[in-house]
C-alpha positions as a Markdown table, in Angstrom:
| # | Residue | x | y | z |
|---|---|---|---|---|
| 1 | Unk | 64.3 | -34.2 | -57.3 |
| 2 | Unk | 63.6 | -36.3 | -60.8 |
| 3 | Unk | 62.9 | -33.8 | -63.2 |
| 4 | Unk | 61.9 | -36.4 | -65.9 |
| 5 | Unk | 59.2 | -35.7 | -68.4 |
| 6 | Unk | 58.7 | -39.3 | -69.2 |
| 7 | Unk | 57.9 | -40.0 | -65.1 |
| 8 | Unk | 56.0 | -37.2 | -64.7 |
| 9 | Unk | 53.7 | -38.3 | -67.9 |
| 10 | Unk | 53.7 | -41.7 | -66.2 |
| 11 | Unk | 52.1 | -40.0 | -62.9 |
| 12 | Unk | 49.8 | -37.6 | -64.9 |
| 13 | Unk | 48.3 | -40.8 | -66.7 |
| 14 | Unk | 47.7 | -42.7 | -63.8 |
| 15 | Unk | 45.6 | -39.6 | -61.6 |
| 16 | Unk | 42.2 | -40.0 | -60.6 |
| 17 | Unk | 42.5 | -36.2 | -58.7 |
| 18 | Unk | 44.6 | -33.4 | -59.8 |
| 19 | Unk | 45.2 | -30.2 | -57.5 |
| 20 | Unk | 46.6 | -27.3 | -59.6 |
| 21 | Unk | 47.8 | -24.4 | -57.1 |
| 22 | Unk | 48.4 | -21.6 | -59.2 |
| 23 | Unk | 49.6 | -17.8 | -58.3 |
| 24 | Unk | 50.5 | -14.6 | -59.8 |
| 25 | Unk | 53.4 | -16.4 | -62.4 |
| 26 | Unk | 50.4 | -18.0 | -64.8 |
| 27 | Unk | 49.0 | -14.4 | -65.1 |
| 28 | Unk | 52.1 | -12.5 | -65.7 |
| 29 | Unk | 52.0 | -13.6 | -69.6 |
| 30 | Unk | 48.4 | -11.7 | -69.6 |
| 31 | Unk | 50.1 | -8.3 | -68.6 |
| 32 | Unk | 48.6 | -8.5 | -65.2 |
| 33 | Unk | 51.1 | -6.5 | -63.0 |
| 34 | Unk | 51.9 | -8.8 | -59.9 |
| 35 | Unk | 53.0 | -6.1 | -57.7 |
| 36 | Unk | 55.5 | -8.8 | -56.2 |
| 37 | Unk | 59.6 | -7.9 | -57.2 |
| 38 | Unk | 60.7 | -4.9 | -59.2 |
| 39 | Unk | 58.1 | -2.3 | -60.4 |
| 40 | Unk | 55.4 | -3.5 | -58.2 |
| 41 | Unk | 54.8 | 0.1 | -57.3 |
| 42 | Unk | 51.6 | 2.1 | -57.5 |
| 43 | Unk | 51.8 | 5.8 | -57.2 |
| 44 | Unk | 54.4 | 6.0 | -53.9 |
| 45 | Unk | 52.6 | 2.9 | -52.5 |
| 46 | Unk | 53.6 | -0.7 | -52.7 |
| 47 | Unk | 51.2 | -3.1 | -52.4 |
| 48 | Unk | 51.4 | -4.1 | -49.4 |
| 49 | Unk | 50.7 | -0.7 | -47.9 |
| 50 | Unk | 47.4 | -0.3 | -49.5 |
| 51 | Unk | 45.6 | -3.8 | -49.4 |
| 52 | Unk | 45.5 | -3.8 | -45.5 |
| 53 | Unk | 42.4 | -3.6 | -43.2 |
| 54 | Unk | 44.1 | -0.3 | -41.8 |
| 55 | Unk | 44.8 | 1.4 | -44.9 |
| 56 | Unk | 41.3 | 1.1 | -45.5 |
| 57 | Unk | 40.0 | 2.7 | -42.5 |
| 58 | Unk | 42.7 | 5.3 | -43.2 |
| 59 | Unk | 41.7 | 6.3 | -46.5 |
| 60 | Unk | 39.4 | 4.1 | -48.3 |
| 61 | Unk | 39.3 | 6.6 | -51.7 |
| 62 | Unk | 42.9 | 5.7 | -51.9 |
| 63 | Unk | 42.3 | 2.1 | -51.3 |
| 64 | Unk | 39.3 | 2.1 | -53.9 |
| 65 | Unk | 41.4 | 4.5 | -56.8 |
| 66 | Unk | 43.6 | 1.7 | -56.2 |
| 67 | Unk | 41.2 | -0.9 | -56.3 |
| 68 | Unk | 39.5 | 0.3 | -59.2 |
| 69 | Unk | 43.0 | 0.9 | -61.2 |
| 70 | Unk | 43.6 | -3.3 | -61.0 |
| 71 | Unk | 39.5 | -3.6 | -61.9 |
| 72 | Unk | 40.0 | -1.3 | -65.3 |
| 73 | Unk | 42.9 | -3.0 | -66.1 |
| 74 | Unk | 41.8 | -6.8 | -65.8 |
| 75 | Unk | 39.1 | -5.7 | -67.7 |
| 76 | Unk | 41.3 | -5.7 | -70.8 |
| 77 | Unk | 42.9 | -8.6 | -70.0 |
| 78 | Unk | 42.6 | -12.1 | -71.2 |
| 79 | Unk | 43.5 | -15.9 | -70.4 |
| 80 | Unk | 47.2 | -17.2 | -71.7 |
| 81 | Unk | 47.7 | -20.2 | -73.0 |
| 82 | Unk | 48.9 | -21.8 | -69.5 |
| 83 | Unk | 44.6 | -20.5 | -68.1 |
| 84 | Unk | 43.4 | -22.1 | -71.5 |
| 85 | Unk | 45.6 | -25.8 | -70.9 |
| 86 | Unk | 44.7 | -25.6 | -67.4 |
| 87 | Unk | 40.9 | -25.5 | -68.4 |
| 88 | Unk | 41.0 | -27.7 | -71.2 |
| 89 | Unk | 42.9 | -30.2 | -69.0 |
| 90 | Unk | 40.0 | -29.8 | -66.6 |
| 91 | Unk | 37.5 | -30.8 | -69.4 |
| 92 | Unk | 39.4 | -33.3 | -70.8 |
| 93 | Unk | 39.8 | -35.7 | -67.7 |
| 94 | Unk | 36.3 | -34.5 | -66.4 |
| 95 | Unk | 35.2 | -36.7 | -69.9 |
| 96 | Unk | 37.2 | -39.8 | -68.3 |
| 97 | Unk | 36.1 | -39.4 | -64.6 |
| 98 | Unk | 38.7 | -37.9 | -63.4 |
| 99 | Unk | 39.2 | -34.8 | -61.2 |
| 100 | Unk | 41.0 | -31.6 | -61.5 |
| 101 | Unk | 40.6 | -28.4 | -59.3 |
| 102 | Unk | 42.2 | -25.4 | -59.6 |
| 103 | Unk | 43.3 | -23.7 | -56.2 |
| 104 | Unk | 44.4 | -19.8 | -56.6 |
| 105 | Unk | 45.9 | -17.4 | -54.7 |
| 106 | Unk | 45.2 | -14.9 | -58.0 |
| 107 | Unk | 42.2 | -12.5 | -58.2 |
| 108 | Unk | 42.0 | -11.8 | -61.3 |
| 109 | Unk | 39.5 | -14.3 | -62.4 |
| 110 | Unk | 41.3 | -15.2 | -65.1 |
| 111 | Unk | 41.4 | -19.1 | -64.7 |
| 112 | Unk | 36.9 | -18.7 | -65.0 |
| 113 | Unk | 37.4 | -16.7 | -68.0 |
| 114 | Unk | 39.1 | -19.3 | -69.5 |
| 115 | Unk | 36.7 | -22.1 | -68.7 |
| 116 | Unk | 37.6 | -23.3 | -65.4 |
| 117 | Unk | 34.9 | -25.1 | -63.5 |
| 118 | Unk | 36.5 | -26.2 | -60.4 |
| 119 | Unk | 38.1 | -22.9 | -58.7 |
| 120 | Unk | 38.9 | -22.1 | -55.3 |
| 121 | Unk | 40.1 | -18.7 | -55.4 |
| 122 | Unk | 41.3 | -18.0 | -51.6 |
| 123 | Unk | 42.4 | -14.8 | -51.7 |
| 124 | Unk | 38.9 | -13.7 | -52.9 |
| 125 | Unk | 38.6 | -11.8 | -56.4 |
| 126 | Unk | 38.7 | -7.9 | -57.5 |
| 127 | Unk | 35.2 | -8.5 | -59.2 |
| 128 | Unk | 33.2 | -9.3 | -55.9 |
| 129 | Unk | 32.5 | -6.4 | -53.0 |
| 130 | Unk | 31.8 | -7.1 | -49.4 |
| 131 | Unk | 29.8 | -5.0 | -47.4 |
| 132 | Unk | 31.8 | -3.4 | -44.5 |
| 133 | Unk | 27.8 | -3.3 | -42.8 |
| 134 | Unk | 26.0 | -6.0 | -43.7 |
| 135 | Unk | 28.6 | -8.5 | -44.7 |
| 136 | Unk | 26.9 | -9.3 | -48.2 |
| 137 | Unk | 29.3 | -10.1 | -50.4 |
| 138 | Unk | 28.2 | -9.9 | -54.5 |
| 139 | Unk | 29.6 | -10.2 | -57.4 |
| 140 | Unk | 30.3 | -6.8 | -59.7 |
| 141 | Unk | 31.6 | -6.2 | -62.8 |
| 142 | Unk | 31.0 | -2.5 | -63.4 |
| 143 | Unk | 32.8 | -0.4 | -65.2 |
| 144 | Unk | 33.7 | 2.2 | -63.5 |
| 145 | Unk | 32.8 | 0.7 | -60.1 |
| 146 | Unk | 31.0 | 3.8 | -58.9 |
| 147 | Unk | 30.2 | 7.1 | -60.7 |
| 148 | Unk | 33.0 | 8.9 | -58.6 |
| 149 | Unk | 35.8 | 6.8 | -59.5 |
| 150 | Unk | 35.7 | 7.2 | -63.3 |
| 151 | Unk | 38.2 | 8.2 | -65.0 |
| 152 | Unk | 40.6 | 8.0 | -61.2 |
| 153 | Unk | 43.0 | 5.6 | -60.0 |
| 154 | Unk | 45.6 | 6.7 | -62.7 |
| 155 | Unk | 49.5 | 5.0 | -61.6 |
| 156 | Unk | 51.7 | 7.4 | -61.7 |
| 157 | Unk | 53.8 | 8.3 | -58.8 |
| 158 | Unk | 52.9 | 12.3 | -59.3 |
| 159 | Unk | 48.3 | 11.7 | -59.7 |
| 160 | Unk | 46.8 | 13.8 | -56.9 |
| 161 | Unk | 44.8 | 11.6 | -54.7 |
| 162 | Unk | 41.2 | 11.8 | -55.5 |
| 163 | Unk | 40.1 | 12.2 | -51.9 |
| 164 | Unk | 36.2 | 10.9 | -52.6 |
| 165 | Unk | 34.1 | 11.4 | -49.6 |
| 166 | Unk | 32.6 | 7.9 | -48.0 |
| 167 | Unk | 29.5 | 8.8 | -49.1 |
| 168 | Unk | 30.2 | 8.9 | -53.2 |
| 169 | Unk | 32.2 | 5.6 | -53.3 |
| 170 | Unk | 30.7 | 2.3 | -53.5 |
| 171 | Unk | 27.9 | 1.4 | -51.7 |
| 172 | Unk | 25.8 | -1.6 | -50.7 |
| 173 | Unk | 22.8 | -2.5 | -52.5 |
| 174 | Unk | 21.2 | -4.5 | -50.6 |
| 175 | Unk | 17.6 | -3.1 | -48.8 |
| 176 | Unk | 18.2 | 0.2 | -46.7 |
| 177 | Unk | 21.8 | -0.8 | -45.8 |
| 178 | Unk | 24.0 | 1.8 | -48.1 |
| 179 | Unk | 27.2 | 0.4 | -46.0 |
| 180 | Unk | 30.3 | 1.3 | -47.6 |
| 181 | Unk | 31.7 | -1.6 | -49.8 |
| 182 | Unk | 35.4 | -2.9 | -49.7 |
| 183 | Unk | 36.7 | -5.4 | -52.4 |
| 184 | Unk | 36.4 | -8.9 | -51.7 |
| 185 | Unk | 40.2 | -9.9 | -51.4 |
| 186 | Unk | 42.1 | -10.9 | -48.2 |
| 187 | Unk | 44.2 | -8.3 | -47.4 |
| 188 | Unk | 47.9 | -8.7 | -45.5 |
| 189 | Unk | 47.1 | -9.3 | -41.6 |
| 190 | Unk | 43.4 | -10.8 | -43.1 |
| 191 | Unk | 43.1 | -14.4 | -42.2 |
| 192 | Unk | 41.6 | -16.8 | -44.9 |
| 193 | Unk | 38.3 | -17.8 | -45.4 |
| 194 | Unk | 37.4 | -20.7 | -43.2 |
| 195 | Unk | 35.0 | -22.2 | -45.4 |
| 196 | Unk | 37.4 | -22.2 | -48.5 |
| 197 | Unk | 40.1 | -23.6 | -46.4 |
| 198 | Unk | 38.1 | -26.5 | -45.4 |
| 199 | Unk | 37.3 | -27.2 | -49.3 |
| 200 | Unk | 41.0 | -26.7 | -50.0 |
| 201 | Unk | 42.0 | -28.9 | -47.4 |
| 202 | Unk | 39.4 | -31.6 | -48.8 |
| 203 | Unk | 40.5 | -31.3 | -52.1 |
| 204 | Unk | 44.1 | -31.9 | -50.9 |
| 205 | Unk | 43.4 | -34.8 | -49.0 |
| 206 | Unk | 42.4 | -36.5 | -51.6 |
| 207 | Unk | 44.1 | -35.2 | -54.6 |
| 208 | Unk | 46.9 | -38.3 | -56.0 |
| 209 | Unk | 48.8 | -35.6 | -58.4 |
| 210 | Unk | 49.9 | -32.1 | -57.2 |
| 211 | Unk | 51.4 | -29.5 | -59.9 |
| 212 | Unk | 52.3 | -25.8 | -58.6 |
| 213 | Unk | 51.8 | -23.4 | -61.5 |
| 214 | Unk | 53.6 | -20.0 | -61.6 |
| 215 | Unk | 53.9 | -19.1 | -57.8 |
| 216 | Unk | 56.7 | -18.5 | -55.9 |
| 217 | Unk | 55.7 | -20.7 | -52.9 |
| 218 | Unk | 56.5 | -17.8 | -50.0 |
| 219 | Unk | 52.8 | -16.6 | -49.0 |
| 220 | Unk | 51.2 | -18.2 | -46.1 |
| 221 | Unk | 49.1 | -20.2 | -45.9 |
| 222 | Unk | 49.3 | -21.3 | -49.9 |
| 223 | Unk | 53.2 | -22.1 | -49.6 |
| 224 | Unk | 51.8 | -25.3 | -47.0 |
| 225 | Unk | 49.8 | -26.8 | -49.8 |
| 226 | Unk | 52.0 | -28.5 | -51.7 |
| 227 | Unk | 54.9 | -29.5 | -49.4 |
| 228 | Unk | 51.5 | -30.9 | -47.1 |
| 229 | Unk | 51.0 | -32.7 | -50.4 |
| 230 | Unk | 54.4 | -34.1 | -50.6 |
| 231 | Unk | 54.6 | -34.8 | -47.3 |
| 232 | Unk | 52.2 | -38.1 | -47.5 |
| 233 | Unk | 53.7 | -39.2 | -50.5 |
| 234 | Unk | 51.6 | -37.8 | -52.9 |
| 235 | Unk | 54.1 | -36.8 | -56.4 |
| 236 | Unk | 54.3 | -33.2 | -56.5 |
| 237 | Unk | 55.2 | -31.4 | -60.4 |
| 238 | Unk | 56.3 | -27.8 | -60.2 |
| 239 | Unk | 56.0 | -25.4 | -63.1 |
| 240 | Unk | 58.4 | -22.5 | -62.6 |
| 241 | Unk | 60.8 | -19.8 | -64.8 |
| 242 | Unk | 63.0 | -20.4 | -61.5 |
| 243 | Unk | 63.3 | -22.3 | -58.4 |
| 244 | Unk | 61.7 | -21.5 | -55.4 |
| 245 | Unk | 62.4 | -22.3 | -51.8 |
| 246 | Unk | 60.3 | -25.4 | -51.8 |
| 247 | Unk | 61.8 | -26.0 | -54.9 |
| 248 | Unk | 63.3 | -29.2 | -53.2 |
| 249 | Unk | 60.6 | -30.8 | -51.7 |
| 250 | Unk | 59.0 | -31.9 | -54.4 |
| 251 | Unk | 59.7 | -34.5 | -57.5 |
C-alpha cells in the first residue's frame, strides 16, 4: 500500500463523496472504555456476556446496571479532536457541494455532539430505548434512566447486583403499554438494521473516497465496508495506532 501524504491529499481534493467508518479507536481519546482488549471487564462480566438478547431475558437489572453504568459515564464525556475534524470536515466540503457521511459502529453519540450531520450509527446508541412490547423506539437522555437505577451500576468486580424487579426498571411511555424497555444497541447474535444497511450500502456505492477511522476492522458486518469499497477501485485511507487485518487491502 502507498502510504503517501501527498497522494492521499491529491485524492481528498479531488472527492465529491466521502464515507468515514469510524469505531471504538476515535473515542478512546474521550475516556470512553471500549470493552474490546485488556481491561474491558465490568464487574466479572465481559462485554460480550451482557449485551446479548439472552442475557437480557436472564437478568435484565443486570443488563440495565450495566446499561446505565456506560449512560452515566458518556454523560461526562466529550468529542476529541479526531469527532471535532471529522465534523468540521463535514461542514467544510458541505460549503463546496461535496459529501461526507459518517458511518459508526460507536454508540456513544459522540460524533452528533460534535456537530455531525450525516451519521449512520449501526449499532444503534445508549441514548435511545426500544420497547420489548410495542417496538417504539425514542430517544432518552435521563439521568438516571429510571428512579431505581440511581446511584447502581457501580464497576467493580465485588458490587452486589442490584436485582430490580421488572416492574421498577424502565418502562415504555407510550399509551397503556408499560412494556419493559431494552437499550437501543444491536447486541452480539442481533442482526443489523435493515433499513440502515440499505442507507449504508447507498452511501457506499457511491462514495469516490473511503477513510476508516480508529476501528480495528474485525466486527461483522462493518469490517466488509471498506474492503467492498476497495474492491471497485474506490482509494481507501486508513487511520490507525496499528495495523489491522485489512490493513493491506487498502492504499
Amino acid at each position: 500500500p502507498r502510504t503517501g501524504m501527498a497522494d492521499f491529499r491529491e485524492v481528498f481534493a479531488k472527492a465529491k463523496h466521502i464515507a468515514i467508518i469510524t469505531g471504538a479507536g476515535v473515542s478512546a481519546e474521550s475516556g470512553v472504555p471500549t470493552f474490546r482488549g485488556a481491561g474491558g471487564f465490568w464487574r466479572k462480566w465481559q462485554a460480550q456476556e451482557l449485551a446479548t438478547p439472552e442475557a437480557f431475558a436472564r437478568n435484565p437489572s443486570r443488563v440495565w446496571e450495566f446499561y446505565h453504568y456506560r449512560r452515566e459515564v458518556m454523560l461526562s464525556k466529550h468529542p476529541n479532536p479526531a469527532h471535532v475534524a471529522i465534523a468540521e470536515c463535514e461542514k467544510r466540503l458541505s460549503k463546496q457541494g461535496r459529501s461526507v457521511v459518517v458511518i459508526t459502529q460507536n454508540i456513544d453519540e459522540l460524533h452528533r455532539k460534535a456537530g455531525t450531520k450525516h451519521l449512520l450509527e449501526i449499532h444503534g446508541s445508549l441514548f435511545k430505548t426500544r420497547c420489548t412490547n410495542c417496538g417504539n423506539i425514542a430517544a432518552n437522555y435521563k439521568s438516571p434512566i429510571c428512579p431505581a437505577l440511581a446511584g447502581k451500576g457501580a464497576p467493580d468486580p465485588d458490587t452486589e447486583d442490584a436485582a430490580i424487579p421488572v416492574e421498577d426498571l424502565p418502562q415504555c411511555e407510550e399509551d397503556g403499554c408499560n412494556g419493559l424497555l431494552r437499550p437501543h444497541v444491536v447486541w452480539f447474535g442481533e442482526t443489523l438494521d435493515p433499513s440502515i444497511l440499505t442507507e449504508v450500502e447507498k452511501e457506499l456505492d457511491i462514495c469516490d473516497l473511503c477513510l476508516v477511522v480508529g476501528t480495528s476492522s474485525v466486527v461483522y458486518p462493518a469490517a466488509m465496508f471498506a474492503p467492498q469499497v476497495s474492491a471497485r477501485g474506490v482509494p481507501v485511507a486508513e487511520f490507525n495506532m496499528e495495523a489491522t487485518p485489512a490493513t493491506s487491502r487498502f492504499r
